[in-house]
C-alpha positions as CSV (number, residue, x, y, z in Angstrom):
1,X,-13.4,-25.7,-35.5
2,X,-14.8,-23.5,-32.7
3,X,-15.4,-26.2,-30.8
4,X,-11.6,-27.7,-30.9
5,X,-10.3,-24.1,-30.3
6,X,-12.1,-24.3,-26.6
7,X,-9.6,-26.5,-25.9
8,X,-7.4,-24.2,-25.4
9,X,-8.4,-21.5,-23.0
10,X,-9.6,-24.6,-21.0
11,X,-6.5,-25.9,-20.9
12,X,-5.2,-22.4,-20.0
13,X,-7.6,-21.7,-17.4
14,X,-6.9,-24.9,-15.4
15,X,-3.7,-23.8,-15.6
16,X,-4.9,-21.0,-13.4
17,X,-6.9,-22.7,-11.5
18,X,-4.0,-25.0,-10.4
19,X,-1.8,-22.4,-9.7
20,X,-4.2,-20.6,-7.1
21,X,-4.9,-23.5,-5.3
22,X,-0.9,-24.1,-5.1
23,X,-0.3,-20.4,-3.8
24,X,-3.5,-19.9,-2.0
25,X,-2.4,-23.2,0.1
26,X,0.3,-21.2,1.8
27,X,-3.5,-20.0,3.8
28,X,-2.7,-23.0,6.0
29,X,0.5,-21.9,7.0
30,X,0.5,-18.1,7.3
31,X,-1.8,-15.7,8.8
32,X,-2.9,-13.4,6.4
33,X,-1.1,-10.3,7.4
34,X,-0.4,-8.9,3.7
35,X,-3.3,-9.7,2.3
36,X,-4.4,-6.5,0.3
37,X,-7.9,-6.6,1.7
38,X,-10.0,-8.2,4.4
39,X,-9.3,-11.7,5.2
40,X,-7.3,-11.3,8.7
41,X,-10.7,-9.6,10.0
42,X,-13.2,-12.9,8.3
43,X,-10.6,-15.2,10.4
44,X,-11.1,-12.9,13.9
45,X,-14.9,-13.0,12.9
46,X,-15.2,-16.7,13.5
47,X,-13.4,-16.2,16.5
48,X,-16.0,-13.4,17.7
49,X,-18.8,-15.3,16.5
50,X,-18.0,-18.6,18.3
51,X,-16.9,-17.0,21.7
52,X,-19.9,-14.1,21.6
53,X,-22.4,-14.5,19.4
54,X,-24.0,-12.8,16.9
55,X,-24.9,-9.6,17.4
56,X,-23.7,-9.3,20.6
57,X,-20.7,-7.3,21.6
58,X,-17.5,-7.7,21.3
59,X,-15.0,-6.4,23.9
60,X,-11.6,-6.8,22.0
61,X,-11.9,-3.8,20.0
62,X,-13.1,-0.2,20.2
63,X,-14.0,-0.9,24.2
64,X,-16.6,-3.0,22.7
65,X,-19.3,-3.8,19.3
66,X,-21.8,-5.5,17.9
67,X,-21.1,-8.4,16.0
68,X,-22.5,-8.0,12.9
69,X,-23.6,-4.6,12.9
70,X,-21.4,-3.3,10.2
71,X,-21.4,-6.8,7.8
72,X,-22.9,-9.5,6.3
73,X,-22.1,-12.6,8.7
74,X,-22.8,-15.6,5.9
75,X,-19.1,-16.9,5.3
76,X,-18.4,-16.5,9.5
77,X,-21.2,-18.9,9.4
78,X,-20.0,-21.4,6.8
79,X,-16.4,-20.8,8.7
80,X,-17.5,-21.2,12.3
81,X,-19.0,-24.5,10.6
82,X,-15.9,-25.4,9.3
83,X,-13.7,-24.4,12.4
84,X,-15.8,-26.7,14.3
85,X,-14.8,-29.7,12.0
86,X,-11.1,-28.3,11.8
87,X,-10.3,-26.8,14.6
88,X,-7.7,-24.7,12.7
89,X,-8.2,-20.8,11.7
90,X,-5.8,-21.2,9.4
91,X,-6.9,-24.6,7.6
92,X,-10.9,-23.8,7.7
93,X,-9.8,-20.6,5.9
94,X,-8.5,-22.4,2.9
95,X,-11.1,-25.1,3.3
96,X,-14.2,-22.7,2.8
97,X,-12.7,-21.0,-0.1
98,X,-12.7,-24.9,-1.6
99,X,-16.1,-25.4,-0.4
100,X,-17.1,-22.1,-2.0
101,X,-15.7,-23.1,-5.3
102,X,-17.7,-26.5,-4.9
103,X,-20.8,-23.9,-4.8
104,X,-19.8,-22.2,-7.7
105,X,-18.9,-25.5,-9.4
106,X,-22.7,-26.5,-8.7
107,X,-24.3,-23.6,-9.6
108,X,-23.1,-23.6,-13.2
109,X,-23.2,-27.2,-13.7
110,X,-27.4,-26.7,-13.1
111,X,-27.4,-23.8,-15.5
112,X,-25.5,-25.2,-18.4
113,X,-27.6,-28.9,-17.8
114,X,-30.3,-26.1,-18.2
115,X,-29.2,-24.5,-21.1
116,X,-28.1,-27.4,-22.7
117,X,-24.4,-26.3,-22.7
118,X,-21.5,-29.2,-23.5
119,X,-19.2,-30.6,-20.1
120,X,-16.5,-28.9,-22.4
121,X,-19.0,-25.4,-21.9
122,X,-19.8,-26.4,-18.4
123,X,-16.1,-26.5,-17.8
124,X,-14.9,-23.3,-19.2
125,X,-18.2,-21.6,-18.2
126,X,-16.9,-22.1,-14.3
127,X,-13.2,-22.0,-15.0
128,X,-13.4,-18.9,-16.9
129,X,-15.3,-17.0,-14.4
130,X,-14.0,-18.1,-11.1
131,X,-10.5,-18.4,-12.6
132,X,-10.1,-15.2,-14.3
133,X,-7.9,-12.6,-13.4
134,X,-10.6,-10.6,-12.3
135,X,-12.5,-12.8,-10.2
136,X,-8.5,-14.4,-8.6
137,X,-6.8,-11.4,-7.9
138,X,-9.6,-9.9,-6.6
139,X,-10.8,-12.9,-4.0
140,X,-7.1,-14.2,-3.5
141,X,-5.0,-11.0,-3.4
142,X,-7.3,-8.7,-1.5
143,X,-9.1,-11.7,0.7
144,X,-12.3,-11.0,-0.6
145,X,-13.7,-14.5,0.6
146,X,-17.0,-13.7,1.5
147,X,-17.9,-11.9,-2.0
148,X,-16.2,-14.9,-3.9
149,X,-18.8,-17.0,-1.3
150,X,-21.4,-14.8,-2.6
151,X,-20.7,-14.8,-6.3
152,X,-20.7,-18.5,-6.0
153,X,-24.0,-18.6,-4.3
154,X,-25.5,-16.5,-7.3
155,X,-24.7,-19.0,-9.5
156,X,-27.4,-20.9,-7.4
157,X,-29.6,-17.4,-7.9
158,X,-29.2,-17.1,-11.3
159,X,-30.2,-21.1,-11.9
160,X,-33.3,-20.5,-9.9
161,X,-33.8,-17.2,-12.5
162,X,-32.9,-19.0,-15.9
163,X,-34.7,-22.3,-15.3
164,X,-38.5,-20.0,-14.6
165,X,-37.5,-17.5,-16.8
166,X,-39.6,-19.6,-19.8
167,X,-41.0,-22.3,-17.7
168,X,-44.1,-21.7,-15.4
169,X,-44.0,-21.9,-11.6
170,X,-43.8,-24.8,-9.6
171,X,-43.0,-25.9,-6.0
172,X,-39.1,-25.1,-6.9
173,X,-40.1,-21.4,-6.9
174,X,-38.9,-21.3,-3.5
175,X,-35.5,-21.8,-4.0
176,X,-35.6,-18.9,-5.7
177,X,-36.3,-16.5,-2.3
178,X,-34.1,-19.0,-0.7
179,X,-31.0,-17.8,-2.8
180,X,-31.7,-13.9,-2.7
181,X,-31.5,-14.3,1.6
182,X,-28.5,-15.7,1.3
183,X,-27.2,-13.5,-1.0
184,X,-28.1,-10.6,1.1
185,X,-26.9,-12.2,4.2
186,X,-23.7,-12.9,2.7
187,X,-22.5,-10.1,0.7
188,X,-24.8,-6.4,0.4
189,X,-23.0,-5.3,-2.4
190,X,-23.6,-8.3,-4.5
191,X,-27.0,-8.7,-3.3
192,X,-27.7,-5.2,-4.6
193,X,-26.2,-5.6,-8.1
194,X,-27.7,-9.2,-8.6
195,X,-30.9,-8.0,-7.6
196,X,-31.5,-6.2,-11.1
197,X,-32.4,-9.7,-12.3
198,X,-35.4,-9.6,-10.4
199,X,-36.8,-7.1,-12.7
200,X,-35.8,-9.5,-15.7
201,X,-38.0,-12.7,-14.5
202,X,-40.6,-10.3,-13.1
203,X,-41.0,-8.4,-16.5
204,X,-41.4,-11.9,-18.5
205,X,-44.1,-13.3,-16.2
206,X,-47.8,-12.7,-16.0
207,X,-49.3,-11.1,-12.9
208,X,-50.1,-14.1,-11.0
209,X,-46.5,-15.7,-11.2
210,X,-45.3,-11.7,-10.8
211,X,-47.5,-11.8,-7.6
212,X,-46.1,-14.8,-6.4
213,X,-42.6,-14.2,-6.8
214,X,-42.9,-10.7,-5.1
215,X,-44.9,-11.9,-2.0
216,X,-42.1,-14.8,-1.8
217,X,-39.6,-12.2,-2.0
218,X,-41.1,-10.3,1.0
219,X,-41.1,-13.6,2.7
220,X,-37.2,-13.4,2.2
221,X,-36.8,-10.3,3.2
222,X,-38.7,-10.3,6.5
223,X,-36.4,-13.5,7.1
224,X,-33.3,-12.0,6.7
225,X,-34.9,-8.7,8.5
226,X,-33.0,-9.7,11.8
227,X,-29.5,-8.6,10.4
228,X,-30.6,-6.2,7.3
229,X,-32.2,-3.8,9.3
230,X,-30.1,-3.1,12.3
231,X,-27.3,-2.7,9.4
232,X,-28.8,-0.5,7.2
233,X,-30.1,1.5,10.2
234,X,-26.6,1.9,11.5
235,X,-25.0,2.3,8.0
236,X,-27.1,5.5,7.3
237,X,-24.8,7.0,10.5
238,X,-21.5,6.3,9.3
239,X,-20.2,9.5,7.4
240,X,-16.7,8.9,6.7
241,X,-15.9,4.7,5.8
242,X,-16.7,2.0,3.8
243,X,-20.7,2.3,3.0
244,X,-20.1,6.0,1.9
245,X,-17.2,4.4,-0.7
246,X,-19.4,3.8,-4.3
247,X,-19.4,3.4,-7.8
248,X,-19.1,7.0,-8.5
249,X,-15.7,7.5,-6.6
250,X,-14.4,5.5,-9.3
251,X,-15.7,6.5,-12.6
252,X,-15.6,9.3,-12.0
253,X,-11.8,9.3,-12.6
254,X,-10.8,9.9,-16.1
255,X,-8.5,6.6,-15.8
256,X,-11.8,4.8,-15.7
257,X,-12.4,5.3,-19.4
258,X,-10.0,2.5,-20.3
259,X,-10.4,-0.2,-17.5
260,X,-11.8,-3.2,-17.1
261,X,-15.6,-2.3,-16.5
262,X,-15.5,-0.1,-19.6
263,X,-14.3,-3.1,-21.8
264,X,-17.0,-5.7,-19.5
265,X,-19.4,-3.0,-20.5
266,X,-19.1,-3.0,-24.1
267,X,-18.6,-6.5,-24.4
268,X,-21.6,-7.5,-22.3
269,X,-23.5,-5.1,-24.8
270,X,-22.0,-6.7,-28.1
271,X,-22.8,-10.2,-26.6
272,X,-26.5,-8.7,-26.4
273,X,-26.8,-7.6,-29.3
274,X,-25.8,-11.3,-31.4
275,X,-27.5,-13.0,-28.7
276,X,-30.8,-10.6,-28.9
277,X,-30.6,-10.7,-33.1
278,X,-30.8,-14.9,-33.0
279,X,-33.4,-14.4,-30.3
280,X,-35.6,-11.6,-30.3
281,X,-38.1,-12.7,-27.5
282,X,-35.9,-12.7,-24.9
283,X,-35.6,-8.5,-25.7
284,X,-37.5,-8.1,-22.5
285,X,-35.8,-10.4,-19.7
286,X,-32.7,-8.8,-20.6
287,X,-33.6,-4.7,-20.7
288,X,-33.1,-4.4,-17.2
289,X,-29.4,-5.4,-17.7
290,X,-29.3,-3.3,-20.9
291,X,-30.5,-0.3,-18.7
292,X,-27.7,-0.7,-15.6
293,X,-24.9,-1.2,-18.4
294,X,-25.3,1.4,-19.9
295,X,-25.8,3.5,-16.8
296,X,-22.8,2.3,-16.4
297,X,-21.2,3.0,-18.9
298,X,-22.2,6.8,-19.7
299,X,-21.8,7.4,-15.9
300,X,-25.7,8.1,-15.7
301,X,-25.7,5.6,-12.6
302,X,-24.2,8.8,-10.6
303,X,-27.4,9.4,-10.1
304,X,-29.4,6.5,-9.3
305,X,-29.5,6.0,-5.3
306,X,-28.1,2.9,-3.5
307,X,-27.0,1.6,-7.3
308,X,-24.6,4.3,-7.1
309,X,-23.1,3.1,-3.7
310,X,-21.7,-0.2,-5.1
311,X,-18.2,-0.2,-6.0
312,X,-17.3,-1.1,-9.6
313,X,-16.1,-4.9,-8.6
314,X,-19.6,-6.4,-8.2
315,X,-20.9,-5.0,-11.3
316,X,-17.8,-6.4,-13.2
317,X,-18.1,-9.8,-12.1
318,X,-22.0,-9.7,-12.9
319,X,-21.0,-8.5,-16.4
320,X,-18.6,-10.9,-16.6
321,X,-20.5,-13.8,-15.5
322,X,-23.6,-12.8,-17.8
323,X,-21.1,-12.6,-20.8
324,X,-19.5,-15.8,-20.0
325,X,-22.4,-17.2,-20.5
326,X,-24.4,-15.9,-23.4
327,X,-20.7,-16.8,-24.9
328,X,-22.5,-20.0,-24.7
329,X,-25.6,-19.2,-25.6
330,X,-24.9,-17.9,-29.0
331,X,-25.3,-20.0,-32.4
332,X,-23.9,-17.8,-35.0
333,X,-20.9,-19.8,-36.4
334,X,-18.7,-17.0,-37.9
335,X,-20.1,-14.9,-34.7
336,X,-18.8,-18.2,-32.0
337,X,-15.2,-18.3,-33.8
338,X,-14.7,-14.5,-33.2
339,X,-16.1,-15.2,-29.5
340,X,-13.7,-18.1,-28.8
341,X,-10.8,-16.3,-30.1
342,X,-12.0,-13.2,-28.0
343,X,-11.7,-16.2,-25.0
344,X,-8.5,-17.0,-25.8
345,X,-7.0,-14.2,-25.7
346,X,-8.7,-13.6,-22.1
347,X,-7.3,-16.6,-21.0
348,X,-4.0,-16.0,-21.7
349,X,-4.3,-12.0,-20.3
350,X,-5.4,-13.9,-17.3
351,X,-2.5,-15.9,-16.9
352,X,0.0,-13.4,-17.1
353,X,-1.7,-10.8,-15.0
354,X,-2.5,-13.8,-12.2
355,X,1.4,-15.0,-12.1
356,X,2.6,-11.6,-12.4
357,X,0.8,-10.7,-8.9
358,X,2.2,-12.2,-5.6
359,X,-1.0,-14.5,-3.9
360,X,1.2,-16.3,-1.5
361,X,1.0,-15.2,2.2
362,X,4.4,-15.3,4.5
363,X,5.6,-13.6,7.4
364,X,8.8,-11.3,7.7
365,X,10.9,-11.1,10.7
366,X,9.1,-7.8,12.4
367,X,5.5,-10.4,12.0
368,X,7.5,-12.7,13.9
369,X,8.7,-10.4,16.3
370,X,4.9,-9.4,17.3
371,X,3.7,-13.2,17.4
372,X,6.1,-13.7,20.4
373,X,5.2,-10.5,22.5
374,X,1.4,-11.8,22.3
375,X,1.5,-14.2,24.8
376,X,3.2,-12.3,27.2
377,X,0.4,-9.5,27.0
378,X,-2.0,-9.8,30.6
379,X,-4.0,-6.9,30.1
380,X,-5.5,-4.4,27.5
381,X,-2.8,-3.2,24.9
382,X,-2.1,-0.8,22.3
383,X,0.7,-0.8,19.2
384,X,2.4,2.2,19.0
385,X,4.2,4.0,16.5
386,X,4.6,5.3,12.9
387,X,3.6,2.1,10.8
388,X,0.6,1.7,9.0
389,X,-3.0,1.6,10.7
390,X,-3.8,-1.0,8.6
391,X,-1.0,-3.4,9.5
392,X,-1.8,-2.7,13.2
393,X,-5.3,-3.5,12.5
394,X,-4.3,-7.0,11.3
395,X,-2.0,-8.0,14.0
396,X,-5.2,-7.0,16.0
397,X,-6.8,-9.3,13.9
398,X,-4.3,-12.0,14.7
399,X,-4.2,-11.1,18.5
400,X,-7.8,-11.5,18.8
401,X,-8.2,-14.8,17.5
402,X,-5.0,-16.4,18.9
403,X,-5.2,-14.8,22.2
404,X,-8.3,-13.3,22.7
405,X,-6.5,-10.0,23.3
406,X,-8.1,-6.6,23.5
407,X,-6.9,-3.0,22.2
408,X,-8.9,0.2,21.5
409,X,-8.3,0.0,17.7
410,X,-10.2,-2.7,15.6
411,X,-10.2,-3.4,11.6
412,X,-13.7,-1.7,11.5
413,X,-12.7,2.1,10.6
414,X,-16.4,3.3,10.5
415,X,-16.8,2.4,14.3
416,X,-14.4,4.8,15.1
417,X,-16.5,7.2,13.8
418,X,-19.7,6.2,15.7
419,X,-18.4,5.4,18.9
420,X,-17.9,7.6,21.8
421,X,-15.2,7.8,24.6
422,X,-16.3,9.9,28.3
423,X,-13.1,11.9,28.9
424,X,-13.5,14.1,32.0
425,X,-17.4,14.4,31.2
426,X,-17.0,15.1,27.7
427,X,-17.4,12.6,25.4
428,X,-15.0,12.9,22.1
429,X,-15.7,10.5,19.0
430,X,-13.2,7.7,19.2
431,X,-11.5,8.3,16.0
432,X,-10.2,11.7,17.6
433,X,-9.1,10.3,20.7
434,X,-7.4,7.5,19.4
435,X,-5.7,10.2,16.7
436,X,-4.8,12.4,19.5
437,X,-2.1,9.5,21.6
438,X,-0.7,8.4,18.0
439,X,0.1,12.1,17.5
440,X,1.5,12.7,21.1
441,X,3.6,9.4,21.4
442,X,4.8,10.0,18.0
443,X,5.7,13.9,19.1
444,X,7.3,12.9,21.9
445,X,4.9,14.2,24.1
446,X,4.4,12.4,27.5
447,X,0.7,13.2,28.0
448,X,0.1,10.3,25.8
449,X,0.0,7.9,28.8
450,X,-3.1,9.6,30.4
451,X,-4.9,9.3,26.9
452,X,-4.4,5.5,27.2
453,X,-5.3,4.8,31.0
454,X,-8.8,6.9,29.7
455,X,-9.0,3.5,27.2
456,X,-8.2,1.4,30.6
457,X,-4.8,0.3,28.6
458,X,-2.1,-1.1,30.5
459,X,0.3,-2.6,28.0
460,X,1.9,-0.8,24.3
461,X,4.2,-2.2,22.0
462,X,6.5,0.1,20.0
463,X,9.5,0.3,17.9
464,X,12.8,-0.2,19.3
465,X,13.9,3.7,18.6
466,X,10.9,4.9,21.0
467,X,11.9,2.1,23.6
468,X,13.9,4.5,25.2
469,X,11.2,7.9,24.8
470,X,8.7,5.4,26.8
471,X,11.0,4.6,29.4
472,X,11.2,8.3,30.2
473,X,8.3,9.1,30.4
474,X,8.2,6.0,33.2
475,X,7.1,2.9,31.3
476,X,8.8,-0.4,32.4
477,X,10.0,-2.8,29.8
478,X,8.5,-5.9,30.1
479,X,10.4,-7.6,27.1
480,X,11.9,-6.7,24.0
481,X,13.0,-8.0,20.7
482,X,15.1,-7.4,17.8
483,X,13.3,-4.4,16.6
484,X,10.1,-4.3,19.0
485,X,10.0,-3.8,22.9
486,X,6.5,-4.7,25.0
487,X,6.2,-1.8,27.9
488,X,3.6,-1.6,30.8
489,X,2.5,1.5,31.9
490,X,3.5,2.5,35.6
491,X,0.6,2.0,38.2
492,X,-1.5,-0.2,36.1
């Protein structure tokens, strides 16, 4: 009966999973302006990456950066590789996130041939994570590609921990090391919260296998040592932006009690617990997982460095994906029915919650309005005016990767609280000086020009109601739109 009742949120899951492929294909067609998250900056980074290099610096944004300083550069590698093939920003885009759910699709097909699971298990075991509403909200909505790259790549991790976890070492071991490189290469905050697994295989092992797996480890480590430690040496300077954002921002809100890590929490602890009472001797592989849940979930992990720096995401995916599959794991009849119906009723919560949010991309007329000022733009530029940083930031994106374009602002807020500018022999953090012309152009205040010939500036586009402020102050039109016009500044 359990069995037969799987049939259903597989069937609704597939559902979901052709649904986001539909949407997510408008990727091909539209640049990823409203995308709630990141994904116009991973398309500029394969850009960056195939014209500069990595780590070297940039010059389109912030008067110039370090590739790579500030994030992991796995998926620009897996896109540049793509792009190459392609030749499209646009189509590689949409192609990696397939390739990434062939990863994922690999990873849990090894486990459950592992495990022993069913193709109906393997099925649901990979549709249910990577099609939930978590896991496709998050990655499609917000354009977290390189984290769904990552959680697809600790599929691989977590095979490489199950399959020694009761079996002694080998030769394989090293895929093992292998897969927690990549990992840390590709996304830092899943690295982190994956890594508690290490404790689990190194607690059930005997000292030579523990010895072997740590010095293997190292060997990782050192490997990956060329991006990890110029990052976390420049992370520790950034005061006000992404790597000071954490767990604790979060639950510490009293809207955190009902959410979805509280209920991931308790139901990764219940799934313990049945799993555990069938199978006492694997008590000790899973205490370390015990411990961070509930850290978690009485708020303890406030005070636990670095752990307490990762946002609440990552851990919810790695609770998800361990529930998911002890789910599988457990034998319990009356226990399994309970679990299935519990699945169900996931499924269909995550197929409400995944139509009900918008995941296709499009472009509105203003979007349209910027693509055909671009290509008319010589020198160094600026967007002016009272919209949103963050929708300047990815029409920087944009401008970047079609037209190699360069502007003092960026989509990597920290920088403008590291970097420097050298205005009359002072030098003022960037953040300030860039501040300082938005608030003057937006006053009306002329002095704004001499703020952006000190960033070497020589173009701005604006609104069409400050068109005629600009002017004034003795900016020539160079072209205009609808509701945009492109101005250079006099004597440039």
């Amino acid at each position: 009966m359990a069995r037969k009742l799987l049939y259903i949120p597989l069937a609704v899951f597939s559902a979901i999973m052709i649904y986001v492929l539909a949407v997510s294909a408008s990727l091909t067609k539209y640049f990823p302006l409203w995308s709630a998250g990141d994904l116009p900056i991973h398309i500029a980074n394969i850009f960056f990456l195939d014209n500069y290099g990595f780590h070297n610096i940039v010059p389109n944004w912030y008067n110039g950066f370090a590739l790579f300083e500030l994030y992991s550069p796995g998926w620009s590698y897996l896109g540049l590789f793509l792009y190459k093939i392609i030749n499209n920003y646009l189509f590689t885009v949409y192609a990696a996130l397939i390739v990434t759910y062939l990863i994922g699709l690999a990873g849990i097909y090894l486990i459950s041939k592992n495990q022993g699971f069913s193709r109906l298990e393997t099925a649901l075991f990979f549709l249910s994570f990577f099609f939930s509403y978590i896991v496709s909200v998050y990655a499609i909505r917000t354009g977290r590609f390189p984290e769904l790259l990552a959680w697809a790549l600790f599929a691989l991790f977590f095979y490489s921990i199950i399959y020694y976890k009761d079996k002694k070492l080998d030769v394989k071991i090293i895929f093992l090391p292998l897969m927690f490189a990549l990992l840390m290469l590709t996304h830092v905050y899943v690295f982190t919260a994956s890594s508690i697994l290490i404790l689990s295989i190194l607690l059930v092992k005997n000292n030579k296998e523990r010895l072997v797996i740590v010095s293997l480890l190292l060997l990782a480590l050192i490997a990956a040592s060329f991006w990890w430690i110029p990052f976390f040496s420049i992370s520790q300077e950034v005061k006000d932006g992404a790597y000071s954002y954490g767990i604790f921002s979060e639950l510490l809100q009293p809207s955190s009690i009902i959410s979805t890590n509280t209920a991931l929490s308790i139901a990764l602890l219940a799934l313990l617990f049945f799993y555990l009472k069938e199978n006492k001797k694997d008590i000790k592989f899973y205490v370390p997982v015990i411990v961070l849940d509930l850290l978690i979930l009485s708020r303890l992990i406030y005070f636990v460095p670095i752990l307490r720096n990762i946002p609440t995401t990552p851990y919810n995916l790695l609770f998800l994906f361990l529930s998911l599959f002890l789910l599988f794991k457990i034998q319990n009849l009356k226990i399994k029915k309970l679990l299935v119906l519990a699945l169900i009723l996931f499924s269909l919560f995550s197929l409400i919650y995944v139509t009900n949010i918008e995941l296709r991309y499009s472009y509105n007329s203003l979007d349209r309005e910027f693509f055909s000022l671009f290509p008319e733009i010589k020198g160094k530029y600026f967007i002016m005016g009272k919209e949103s940083d963050v929708y300047h930031e990815k029409l920087a994106a944009y401008a970047a990767a079609y037209y190699d374009l360069q502007t003092p602002i960026g989509y990597f807020r920290e920088y403008e609280n590291l970097k420097y500018i050298d205005i009359n022999n002072n030098k003022i953090l960037l953040k300030n000086a860039i501040q300082e012309i938005r608030d003057k152009f937006i006053d009306k205040d002329c002095s704004f020009e001499k703020g952006l010939k000190d960033f070497n500036v020589t173009e701005i586009i604006t609104k069409s109601d400050y068109c005629s402020f600009a002017k004034e102050c003795g900016f020539l039109e160079k072209n205009k739109t609808a509701n945009l016009c492109l101005l250079t500044i006099p004597n440039s």
